[in-house]
C-alpha positions as CSV (number, residue, x, y, z in Angstrom):
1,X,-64.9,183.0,102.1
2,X,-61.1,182.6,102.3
3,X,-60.9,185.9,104.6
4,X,-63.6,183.5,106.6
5,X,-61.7,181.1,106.8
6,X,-58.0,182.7,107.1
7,X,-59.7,184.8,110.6
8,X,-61.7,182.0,112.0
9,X,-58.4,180.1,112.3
10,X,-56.4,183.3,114.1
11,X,-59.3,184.6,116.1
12,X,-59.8,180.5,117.3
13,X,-63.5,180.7,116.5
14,X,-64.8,177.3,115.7
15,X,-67.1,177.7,112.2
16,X,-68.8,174.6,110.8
17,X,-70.3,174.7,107.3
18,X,-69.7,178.0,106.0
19,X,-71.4,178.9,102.1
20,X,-71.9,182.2,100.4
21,X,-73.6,183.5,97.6
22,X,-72.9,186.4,95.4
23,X,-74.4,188.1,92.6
24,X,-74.2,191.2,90.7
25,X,-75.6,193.9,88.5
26,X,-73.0,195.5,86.0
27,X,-73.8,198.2,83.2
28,X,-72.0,199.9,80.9
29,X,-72.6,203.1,78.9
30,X,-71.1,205.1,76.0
31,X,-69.5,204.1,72.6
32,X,-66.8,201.6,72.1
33,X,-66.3,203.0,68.4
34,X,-65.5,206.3,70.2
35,X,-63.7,204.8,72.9
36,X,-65.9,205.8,75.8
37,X,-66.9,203.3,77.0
38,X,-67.4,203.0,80.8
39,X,-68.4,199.9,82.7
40,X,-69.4,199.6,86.4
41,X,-70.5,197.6,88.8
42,X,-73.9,199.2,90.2
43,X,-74.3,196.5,93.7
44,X,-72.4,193.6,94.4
45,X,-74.7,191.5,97.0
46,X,-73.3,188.7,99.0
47,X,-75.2,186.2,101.1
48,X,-73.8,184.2,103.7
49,X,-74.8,181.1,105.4
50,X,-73.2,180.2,108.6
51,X,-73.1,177.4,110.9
52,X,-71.3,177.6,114.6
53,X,-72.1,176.9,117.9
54,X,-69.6,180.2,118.8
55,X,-71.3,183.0,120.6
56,X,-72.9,185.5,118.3
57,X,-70.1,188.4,119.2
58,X,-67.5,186.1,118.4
59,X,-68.8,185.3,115.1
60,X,-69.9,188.9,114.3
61,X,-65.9,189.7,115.6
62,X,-65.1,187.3,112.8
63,X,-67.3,188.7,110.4
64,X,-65.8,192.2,111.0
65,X,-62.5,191.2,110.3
66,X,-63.6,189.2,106.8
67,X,-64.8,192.3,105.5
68,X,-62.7,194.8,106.9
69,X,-59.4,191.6,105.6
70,X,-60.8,191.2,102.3
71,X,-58.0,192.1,99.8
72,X,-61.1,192.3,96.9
73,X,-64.0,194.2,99.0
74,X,-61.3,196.6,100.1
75,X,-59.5,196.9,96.5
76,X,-62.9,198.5,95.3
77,X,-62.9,200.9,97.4
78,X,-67.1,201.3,97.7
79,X,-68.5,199.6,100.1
80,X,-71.5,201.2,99.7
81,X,-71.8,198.7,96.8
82,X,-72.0,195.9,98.9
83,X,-75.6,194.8,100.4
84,X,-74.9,191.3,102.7
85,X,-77.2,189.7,104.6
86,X,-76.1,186.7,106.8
87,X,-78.2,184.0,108.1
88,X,-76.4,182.3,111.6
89,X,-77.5,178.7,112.3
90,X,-80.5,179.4,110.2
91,X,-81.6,182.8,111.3
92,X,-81.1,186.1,110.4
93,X,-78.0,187.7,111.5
94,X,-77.5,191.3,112.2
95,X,-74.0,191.8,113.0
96,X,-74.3,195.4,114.1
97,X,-76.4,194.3,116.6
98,X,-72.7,193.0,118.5
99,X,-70.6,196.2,118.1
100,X,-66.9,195.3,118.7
101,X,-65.6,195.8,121.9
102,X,-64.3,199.7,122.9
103,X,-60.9,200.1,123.0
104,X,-59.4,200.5,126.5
């Protein structure tokens, strides 16, 4: 929610309560006598509820940014292990519904 936060303030997009919530499912398999041991994370799901009165592409322009400006999401390196779901004002979001502008 930093990265939230962080690009609401550059991008000038007015947010008003912003609140996420995250959960996991982690396994791990092999021996810790024999030393191979291997945990993972197997999803990582995140959801978000937002509140603005901003247009829907400028807050799925924010959204973009988050992810793609999250030190963490982009450390892992899989974001195949993330499933979000957002809810704007309430409703359910689909930010892919507001592609980002194409480039000129």
């Amino acid at each position: 929610m930093t990265q939230i936060e962080r690009y609401a303030q550059m991008m000038k997009v007015d947010m008003g309560h912003v609140r996420a919530k995250i959960g996991y499912s982690v396994t791990a398999e092999g021996s810790v006598l024999a030393q191979t041991i291997r945990a993972r994370a197997d999803k990582i799901v995140i959801h978000y509820e937002l509140e603005s009165d901003e247009s829907p592409e400028r807050v799925a322009g924010l959204m973009c940014n988050a992810r793609n400006g999250c030190f963490a999401r982009q450390s892992i390196g899989r974001p195949e292990l993330f499933e979000d779901s957002i809810n704007l004002n309430g409703e359910p979001f689909d930010m892919d519904d507001y592609p980002p502008p194409a480039s000129a």
